[in-house]
C-alpha positions in Angstrom: 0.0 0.0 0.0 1.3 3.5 -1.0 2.2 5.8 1.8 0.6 9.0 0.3 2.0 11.1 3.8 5.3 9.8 2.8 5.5 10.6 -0.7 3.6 14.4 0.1 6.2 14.8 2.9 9.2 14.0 0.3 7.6 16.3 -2.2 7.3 19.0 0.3 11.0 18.5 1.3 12.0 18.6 -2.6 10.2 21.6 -3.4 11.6 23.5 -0.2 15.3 22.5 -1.0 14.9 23.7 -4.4 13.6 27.5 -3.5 16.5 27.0 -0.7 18.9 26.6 -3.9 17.5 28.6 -6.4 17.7 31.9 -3.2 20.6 31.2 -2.6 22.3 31.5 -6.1 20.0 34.5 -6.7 20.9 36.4 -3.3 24.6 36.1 -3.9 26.3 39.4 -4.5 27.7 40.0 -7.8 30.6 42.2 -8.6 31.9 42.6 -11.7 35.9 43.5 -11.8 37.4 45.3 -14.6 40.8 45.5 -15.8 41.9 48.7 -17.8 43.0 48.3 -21.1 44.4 45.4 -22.9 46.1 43.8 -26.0 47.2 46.8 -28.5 46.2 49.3 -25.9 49.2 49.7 -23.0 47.3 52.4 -21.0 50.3 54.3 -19.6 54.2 53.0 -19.6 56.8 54.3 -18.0 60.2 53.0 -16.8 59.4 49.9 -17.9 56.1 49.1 -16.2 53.0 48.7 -18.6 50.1 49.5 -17.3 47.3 47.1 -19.4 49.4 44.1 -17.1 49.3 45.5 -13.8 45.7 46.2 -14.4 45.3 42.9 -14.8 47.3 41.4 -12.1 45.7 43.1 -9.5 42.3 42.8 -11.0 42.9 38.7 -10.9 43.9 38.8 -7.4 40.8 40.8 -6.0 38.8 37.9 -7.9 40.6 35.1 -6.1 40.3 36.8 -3.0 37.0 37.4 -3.5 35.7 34.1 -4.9 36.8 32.5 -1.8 33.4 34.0 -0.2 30.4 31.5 -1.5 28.3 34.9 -0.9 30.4 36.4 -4.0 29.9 36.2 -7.4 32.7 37.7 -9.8 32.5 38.2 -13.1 35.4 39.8 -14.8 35.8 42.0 -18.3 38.6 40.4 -18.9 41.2 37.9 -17.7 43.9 37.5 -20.5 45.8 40.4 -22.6 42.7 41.3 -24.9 41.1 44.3 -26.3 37.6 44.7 -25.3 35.8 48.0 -26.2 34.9 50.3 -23.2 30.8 50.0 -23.6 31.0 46.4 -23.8 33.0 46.5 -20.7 29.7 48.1 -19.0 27.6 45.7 -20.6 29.1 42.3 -19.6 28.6 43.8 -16.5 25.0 44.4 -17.0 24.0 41.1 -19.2 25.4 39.5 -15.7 23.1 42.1 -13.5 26.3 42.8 -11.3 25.5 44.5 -7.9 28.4 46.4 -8.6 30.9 47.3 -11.3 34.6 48.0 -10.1 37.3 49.1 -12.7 40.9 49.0 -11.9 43.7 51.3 -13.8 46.7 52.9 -12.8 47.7 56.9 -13.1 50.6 58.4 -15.0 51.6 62.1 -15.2 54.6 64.6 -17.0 54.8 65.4 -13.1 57.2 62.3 -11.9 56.7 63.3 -8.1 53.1 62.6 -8.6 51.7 60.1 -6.2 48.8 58.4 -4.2 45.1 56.8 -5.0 42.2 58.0 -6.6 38.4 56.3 -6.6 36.2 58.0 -9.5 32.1 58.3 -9.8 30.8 58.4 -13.1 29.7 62.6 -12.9 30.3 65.6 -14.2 32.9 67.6 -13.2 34.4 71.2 -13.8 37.4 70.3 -12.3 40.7 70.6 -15.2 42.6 67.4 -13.8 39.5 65.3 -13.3 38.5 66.1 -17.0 42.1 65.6 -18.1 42.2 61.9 -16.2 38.9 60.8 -18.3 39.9 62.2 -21.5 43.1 59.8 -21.0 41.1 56.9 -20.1 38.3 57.9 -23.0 40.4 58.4 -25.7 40.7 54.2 -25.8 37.9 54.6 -28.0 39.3 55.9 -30.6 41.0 52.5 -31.2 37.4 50.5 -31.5 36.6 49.9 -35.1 33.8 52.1 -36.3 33.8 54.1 -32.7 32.1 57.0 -34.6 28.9 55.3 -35.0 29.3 53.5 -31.7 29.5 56.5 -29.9 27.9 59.3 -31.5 27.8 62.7 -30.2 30.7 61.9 -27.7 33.9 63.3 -28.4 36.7 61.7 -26.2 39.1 65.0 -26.6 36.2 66.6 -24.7 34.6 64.7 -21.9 31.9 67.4 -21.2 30.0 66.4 -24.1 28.5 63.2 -22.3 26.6 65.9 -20.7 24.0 65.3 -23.6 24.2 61.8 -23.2 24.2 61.2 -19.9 20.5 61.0 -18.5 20.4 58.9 -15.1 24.1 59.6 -14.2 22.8 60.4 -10.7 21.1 57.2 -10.1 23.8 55.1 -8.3 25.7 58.4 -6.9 25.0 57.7 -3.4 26.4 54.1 -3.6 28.9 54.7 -6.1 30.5 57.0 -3.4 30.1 55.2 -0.7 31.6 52.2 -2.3 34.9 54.8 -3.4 34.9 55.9 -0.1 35.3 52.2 1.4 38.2 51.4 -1.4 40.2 54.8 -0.5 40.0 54.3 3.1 41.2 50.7 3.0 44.8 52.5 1.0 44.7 55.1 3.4 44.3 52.8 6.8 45.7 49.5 5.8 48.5 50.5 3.2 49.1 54.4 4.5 48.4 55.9 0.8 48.2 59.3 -0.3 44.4 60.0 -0.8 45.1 62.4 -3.6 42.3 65.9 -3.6 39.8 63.9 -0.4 40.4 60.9 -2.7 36.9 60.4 -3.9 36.1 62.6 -7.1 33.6 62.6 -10.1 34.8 62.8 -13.5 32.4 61.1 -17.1 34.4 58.2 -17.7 32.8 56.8 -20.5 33.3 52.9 -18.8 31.0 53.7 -16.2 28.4 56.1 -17.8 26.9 52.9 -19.0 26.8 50.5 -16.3 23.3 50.6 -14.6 24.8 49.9 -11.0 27.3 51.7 -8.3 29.9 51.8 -10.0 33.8 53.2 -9.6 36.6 53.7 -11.3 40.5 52.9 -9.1 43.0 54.8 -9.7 45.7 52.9 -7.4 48.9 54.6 -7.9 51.3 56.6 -10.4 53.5 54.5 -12.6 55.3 57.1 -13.5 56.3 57.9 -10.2 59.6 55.5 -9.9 59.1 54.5 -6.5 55.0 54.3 -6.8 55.7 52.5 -9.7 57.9 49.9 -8.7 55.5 49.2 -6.1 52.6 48.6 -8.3 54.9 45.9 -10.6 55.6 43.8 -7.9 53.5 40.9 -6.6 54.0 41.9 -3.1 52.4 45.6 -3.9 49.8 44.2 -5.8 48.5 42.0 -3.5 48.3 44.2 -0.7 46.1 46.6 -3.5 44.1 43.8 -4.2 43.3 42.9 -0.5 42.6 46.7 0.3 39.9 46.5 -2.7 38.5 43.5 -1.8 38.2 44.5 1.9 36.2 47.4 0.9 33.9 45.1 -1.6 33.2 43.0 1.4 32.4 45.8 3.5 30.4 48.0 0.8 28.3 44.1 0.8 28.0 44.0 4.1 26.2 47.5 4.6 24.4 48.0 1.7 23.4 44.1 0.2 23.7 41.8 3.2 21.8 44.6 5.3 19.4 45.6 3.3 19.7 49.0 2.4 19.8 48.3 -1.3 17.3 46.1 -2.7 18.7 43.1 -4.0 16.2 42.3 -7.3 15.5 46.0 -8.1 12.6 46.4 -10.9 14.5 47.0 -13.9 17.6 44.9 -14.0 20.9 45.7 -15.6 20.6 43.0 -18.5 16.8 44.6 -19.0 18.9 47.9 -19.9 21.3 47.1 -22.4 21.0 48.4 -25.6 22.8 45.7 -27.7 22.1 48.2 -31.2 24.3 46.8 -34.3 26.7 48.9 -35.1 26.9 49.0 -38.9 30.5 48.5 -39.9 32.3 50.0 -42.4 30.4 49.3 -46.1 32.0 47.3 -48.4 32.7 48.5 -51.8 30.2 46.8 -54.3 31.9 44.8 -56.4 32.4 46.4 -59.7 34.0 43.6 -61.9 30.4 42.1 -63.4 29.2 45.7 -64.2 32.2 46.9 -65.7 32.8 43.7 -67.9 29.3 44.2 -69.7 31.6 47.6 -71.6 35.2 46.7 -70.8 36.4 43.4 -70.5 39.3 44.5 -68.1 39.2 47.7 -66.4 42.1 48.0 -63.3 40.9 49.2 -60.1 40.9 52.9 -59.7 42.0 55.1 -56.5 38.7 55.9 -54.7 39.5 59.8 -54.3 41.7 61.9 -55.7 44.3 62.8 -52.4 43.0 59.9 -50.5 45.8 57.6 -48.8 44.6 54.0 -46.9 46.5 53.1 -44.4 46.2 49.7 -41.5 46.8 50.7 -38.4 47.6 47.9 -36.4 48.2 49.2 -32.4 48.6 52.1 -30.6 51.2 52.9 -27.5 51.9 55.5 -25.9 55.4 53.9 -26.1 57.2 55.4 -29.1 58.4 52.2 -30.9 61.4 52.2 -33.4 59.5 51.0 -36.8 61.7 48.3 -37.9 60.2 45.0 -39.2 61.1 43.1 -35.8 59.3 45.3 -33.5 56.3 44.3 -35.7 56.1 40.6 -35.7 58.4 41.3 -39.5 55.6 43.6 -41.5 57.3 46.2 -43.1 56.3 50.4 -44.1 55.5 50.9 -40.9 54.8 54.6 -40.1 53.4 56.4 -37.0 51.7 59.4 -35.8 51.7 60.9 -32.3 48.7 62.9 -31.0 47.4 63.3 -27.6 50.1 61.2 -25.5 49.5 58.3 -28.0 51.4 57.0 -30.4 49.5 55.0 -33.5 51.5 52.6 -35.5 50.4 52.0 -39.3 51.0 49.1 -41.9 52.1 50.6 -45.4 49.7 52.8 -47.6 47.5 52.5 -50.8 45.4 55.0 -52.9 43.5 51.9 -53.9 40.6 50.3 -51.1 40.8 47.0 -52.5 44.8 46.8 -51.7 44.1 48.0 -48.6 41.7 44.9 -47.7 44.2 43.2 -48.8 47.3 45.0 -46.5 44.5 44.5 -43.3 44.5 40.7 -43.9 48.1 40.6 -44.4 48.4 42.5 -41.1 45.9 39.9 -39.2 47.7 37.3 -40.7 50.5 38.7 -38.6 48.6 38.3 -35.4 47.1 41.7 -35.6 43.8 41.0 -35.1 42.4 44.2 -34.1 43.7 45.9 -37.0 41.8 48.1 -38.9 42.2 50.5 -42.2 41.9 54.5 -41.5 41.9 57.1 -44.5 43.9 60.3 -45.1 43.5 63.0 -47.0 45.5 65.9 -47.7 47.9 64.7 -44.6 44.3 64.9 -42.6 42.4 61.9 -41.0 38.7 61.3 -42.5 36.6 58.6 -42.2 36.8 55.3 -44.5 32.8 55.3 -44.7 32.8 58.9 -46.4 35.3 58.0 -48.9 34.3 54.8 -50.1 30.6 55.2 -50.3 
């Protein structure tokens, strides 16, 4: 005879350990980590240290310290030497609905004496060296394929115009500092850092105007400070930075998540808010062969505008690199610009567009794979899409 209590009582008992489980992955608190920069894009270098690698190290350590909590969640931007553009940085935090978003850089300045920490908000600011730090950090755009129609309206040489674009930048402020004031403590208190200007500070970093959480931006020392530097390069500075972060993500959790001030499943969820639009990339030129051999049976490729120069421009530094064929894995008419702090390396040149698909695939075959062609005219930069169209 069937035991109907039993199997009611056992169905009960499943059911209850499932919403136990499925709480328990849903209350954990998520923080996304991001590390600055990456793959053709050094961020600052000086004496040696590269800044895209520190980044990283001491991203990778807050993570492991971090995971070690079964409370925590971390999802990380990035955890090898890539490129990834600074939007999608944002958005892998939101498509993961993050509790908070955390990036991690270091500072550089012409001033060599320069030292101590700085935690941004995403804000406005009329402030010179706040706007001067996000144009540095916004100008990474400008190596993102098609970044004109990615970002339009924003011009990365002048951070005030996310004003027009920024419409809820007050919506985290509260938490955002709070969470900056945590980090900036910890380096004063724990590792006796300089809290540069009261440490906290606002500035529209283009990283954070789009992720839909608290979110800050770390500033943890100058590399081009030699003795700051040196610090940040080595293991043992970098995990002491990396424990001072992830004590202040623990304590920011504990006040604000684990106690309830912020509500944990808000209405509208990050991944709710992303605005995955396709960019349209750069058109390809119709293929002119099939109409030109109803007249001509062979007609050679013409230049596409008179003055117009293609070039591939395969990284940018702001190291200056000699341009000899070894520094770039053996490609040859290299040439380089410098503007802004930045230098831009380039792969030969061509009047022609169809040589210069051909010069970018010779230039990914090379293990460039972020290369992309730029136009010139009259010595001046223009955009591919206006030429070729």
């Amino acid at each position: 005879m069937i035991n109907t209590n039993r199997i009611k009582y056992t169905f009960s008992l499943t059911l209850l350990l499932c919403s136990l489980i499925g709480f328990s992955q849903s209350n954990k608190f998520k923080v996304a980590l991001d590390a600055g920069h990456g793959d053709h894009d050094y961020g600052a270098v000086y004496n040696g240290h590269i800044e895209k690698n520190i980044n990283l190290a001491i991203t990778l350590k807050v993570g492991k310290i971090l995971e070690k909590n079964s409370s925590i969640d971390v999802i990380y931007t990035r955890k090898t030497d890539v490129f990834i553009g600074l939007v999608e940085r944002a958005n892998i935090a939101n498509r993961a609905d993050a509790n908070i978003f955390v990036s991690i850089h270091c500072n550089a300045n012409k001033n060599t004496v320069a030292d101590g920490t700085e935690t941004y908000v995403m804000g406005m600011s009329k402030n010179a060296s706040n706007l001067e730090a996000a144009k540095r950090e916004n100008e990474v755009i400008t190596y993102e394929k098609d970044y004109k129609q990615k970002y339009q309206g924003f011009d990365p040489n002048k951070p005030e115009t996310m004003l027009g674009m920024t419409i809820m930048q007050e919506e985290f402020i509260e938490n955002s500092i709070a969470l900056a004031g945590k980090i900036q403590d910890r380096f004063v208190q724990d590792l006796g850092k300089k809290s540069r200007g009261g440490g906290v500070k606002q500035a529209p970093y283009m990283v954070l105007h789009k992720a839909y959480m608290p979110r800050v931006l770390i500033e943890t020392g100058f590399l081009s400070n030699s003795v700051e530097g040196a610090i940040l390069d080595s293991e043992e500075g970098q995990q002491d930075i990396a424990e001072a972060i992830a004590k202040a993500i623990i304590s920011y959790k504990k006040d604000f998540f684990d106690g309830g001030e912020v509500d944990a499943t808000p209405e509208i969820k990050p991944s709710q808010r992303v605005e995955d639009k396709p960019i349209k990339t750069t058109p390809e030129p119709k293929k002119v062969d099939s109409v030109i051999k109803k007249t001509e049976p062979k007609v050679e490729a013409k230049p596409t505008a008179k003055g117009v120069v293609f070039k591939v421009q395969i990284s940018a530094s702001s190291k200056k690199l000699e341009t000899t064929p070894s520094n770039f894995n053996g490609l040859k008419n290299i040439s380089s610009s410098y503007n802004n702090s930045i230098y831009k390396y380039m792969y030969s040149e061509t009047s022609n567009y169809d040589e210069a698909k051909k010069l970018l695939q010779d230039a990914k075959n090379k293990g460039y794979a972020s290369a992309f062609i730029i136009a010139f005219k009259d010595g001046k930069s223009i955009d591919v899409k206006d030429v070729i169209k």
